[in-house]
C-alpha positions as CSV (number, residue, x, y, z in Angstrom):
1,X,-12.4,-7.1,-7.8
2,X,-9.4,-5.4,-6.7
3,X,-9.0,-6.9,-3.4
4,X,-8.4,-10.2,-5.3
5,X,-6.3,-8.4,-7.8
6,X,-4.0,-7.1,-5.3
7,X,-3.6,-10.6,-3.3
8,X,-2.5,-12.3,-6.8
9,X,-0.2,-10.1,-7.5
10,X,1.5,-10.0,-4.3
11,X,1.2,-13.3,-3.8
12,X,3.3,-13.7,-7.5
13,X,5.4,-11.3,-7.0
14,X,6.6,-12.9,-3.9
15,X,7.0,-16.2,-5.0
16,X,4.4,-18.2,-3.3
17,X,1.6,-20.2,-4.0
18,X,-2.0,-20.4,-3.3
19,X,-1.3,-23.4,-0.9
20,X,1.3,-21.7,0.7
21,X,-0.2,-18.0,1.3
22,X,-3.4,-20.7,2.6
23,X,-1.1,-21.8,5.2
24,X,0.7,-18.9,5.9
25,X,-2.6,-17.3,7.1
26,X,-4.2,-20.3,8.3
27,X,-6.8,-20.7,5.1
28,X,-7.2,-23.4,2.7
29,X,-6.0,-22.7,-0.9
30,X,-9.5,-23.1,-2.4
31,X,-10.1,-19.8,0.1
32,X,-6.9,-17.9,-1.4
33,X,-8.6,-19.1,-5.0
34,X,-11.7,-17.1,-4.4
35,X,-9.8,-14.4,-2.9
36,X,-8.4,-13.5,-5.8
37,X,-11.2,-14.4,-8.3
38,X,-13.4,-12.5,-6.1
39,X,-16.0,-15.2,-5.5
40,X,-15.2,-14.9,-1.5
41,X,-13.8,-12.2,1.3
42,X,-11.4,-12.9,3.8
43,X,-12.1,-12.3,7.1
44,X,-11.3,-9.3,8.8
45,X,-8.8,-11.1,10.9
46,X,-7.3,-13.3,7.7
47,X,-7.7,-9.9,5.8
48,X,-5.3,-8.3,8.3
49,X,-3.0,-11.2,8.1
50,X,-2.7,-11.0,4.2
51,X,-1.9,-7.7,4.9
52,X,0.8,-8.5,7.2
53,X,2.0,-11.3,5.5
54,X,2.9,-8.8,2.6
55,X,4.5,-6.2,4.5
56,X,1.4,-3.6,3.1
57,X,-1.8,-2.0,4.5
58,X,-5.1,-3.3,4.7
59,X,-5.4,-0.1,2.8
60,X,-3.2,-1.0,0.2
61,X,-5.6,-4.0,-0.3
62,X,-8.9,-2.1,-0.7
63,X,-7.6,0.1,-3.1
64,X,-7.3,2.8,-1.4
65,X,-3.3,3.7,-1.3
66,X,-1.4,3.4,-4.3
67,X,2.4,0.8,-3.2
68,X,5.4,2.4,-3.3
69,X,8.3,0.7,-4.0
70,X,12.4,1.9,-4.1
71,X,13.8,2.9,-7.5
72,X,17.0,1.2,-6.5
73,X,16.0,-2.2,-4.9
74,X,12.2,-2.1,-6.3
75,X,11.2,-3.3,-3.1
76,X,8.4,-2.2,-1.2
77,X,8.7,0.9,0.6
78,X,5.5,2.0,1.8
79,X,2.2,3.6,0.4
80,X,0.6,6.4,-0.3
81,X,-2.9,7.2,0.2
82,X,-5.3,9.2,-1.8
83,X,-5.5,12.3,0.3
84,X,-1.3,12.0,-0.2
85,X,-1.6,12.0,-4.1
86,X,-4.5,15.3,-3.7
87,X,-2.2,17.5,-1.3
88,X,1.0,16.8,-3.6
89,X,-1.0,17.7,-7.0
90,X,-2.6,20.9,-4.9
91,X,1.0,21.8,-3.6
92,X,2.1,21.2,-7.4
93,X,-0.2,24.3,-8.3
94,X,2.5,26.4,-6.7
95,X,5.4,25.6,-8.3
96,X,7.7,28.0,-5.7
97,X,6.3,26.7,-2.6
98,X,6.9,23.2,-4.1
99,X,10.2,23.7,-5.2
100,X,11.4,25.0,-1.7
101,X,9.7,22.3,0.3
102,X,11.1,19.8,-1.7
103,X,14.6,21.1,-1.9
104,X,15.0,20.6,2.1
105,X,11.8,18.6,3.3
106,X,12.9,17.5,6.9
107,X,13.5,21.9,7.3
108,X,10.8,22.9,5.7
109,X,8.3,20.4,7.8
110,X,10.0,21.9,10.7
111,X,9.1,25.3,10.0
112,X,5.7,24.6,8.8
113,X,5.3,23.1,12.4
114,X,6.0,25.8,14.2
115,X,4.1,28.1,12.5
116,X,1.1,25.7,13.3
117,X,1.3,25.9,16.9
């Protein structure tokens, strides 16, 4: 299960243990243990807290954002959904347009904007 995938390896990759994520979100280790094998779901509330305990999205979680982490410091940045990934490859298909947007993005959001309205 992914959920459980995702909680491991956060939970790893920051250096913490089953007993500690437990208390960090107010659930026993054996709880955090079938998080991650996927024998068990966290509660919406404790699913929140994971969430917030690892600086990502309850999104992220699910599955349904992809992490994105800092070439420089790999540390975690933000995410980016689905929809994200789909408009970029779409927006890829013009290679001009692309190009443009990319080469000033705060001035070309701007402008995109204002024709909008």
């Amino acid at each position: 299960m992914l959920i459980g995938k995702r909680i491991k390896d956060l939970r790893i990759a920051n250096g913490i243990s089953q007993q500690e994520l437990g208390d960090k979100v107010g659930v026993t280790k054996v709880s955090i243990c079938g998080y991650e094998n996927g024998s068990r779901m966290p509660s919406l509330e404790t699913f929140v807290m994971l969430a917030d305990t690892f600086n990502t999205t309850t999104d992220y979680l699910l599955g349904r954002e992809v992490s994105v982490t800092s070439e420089e410091s790999n540390q975690y940045v933000g995410a980016i959904s689905d929809q994200d990934i789909e408009f970029i490859q779409e927006l890829k298909h013009y290679p001009m347009v692309y190009n443009k947007i990319i080469k000033d993005i705060k001035r070309s959001v701007n402008v995109i904007n204002k024709k909008m309205r």
